[in-house]
C-alpha positions in Angstrom: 43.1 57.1 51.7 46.3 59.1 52.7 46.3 63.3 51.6 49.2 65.3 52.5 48.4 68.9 52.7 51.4 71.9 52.8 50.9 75.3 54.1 54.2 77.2 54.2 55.9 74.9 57.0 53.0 73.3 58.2 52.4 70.1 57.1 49.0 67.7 57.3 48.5 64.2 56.6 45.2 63.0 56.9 44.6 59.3 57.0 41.3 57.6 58.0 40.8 58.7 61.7 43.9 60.2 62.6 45.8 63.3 61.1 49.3 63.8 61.7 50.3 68.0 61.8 54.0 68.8 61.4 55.1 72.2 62.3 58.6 72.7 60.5 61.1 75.5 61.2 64.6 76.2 60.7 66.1 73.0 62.1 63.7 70.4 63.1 60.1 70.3 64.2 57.2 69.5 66.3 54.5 67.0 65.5 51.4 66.4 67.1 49.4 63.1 65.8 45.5 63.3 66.3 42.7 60.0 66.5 39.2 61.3 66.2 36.5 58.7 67.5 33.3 57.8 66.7 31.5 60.1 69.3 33.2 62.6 67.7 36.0 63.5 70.8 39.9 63.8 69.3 42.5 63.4 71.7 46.4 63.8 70.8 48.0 60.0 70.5 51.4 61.0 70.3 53.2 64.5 70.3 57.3 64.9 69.9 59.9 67.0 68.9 62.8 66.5 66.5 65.8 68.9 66.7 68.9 68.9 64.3 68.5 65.1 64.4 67.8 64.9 67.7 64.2 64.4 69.1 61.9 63.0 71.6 58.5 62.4 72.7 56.7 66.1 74.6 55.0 64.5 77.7 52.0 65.7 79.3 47.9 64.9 79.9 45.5 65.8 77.2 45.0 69.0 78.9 48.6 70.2 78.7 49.2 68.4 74.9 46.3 70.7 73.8 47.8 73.8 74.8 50.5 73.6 73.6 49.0 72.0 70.0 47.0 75.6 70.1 50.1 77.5 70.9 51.7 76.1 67.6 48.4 76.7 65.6 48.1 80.0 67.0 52.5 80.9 65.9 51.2 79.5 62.5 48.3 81.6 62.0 50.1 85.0 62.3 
């Protein structure tokens, strides 16, 4: 079952294991797509940008993906 969530310009879509979170702003956005597995771990499966209809994937290890995934969260929060 698919649920779309809003929250100002944050926007979640939950979908069995994986939720996709889109961080709007003034002319494109960021999206970070999350899988959660069985033992319970999440890792980020794909992150990318989109700007004025240009975009591309954001590249980096689980370790540097997370950061900046808590860097957005974090913007968002305050």
């Amino acid at each position: 079952m698919k649920t779309t969530y809003k929250y100002g310009l944050l926007e979640i879509i939950s979908q069995d294991n994986r939720d996709i979170l889109k961080f709007n702003h003034s002319s494109g956005r960021v999206t970070f797509e999350i899988v959660y597995k069985k033992d319970g771990s999440a890792l980020i499966d794909k992150a990318y940008w989109q700007q004025s209809g240009f975009g591309a994937p954001i590249k980096g290890n689980q370790e540097s993906l997370w950061k900046s995934f808590y860097l957005k969260i974090k913007d968002k929060l305050h």
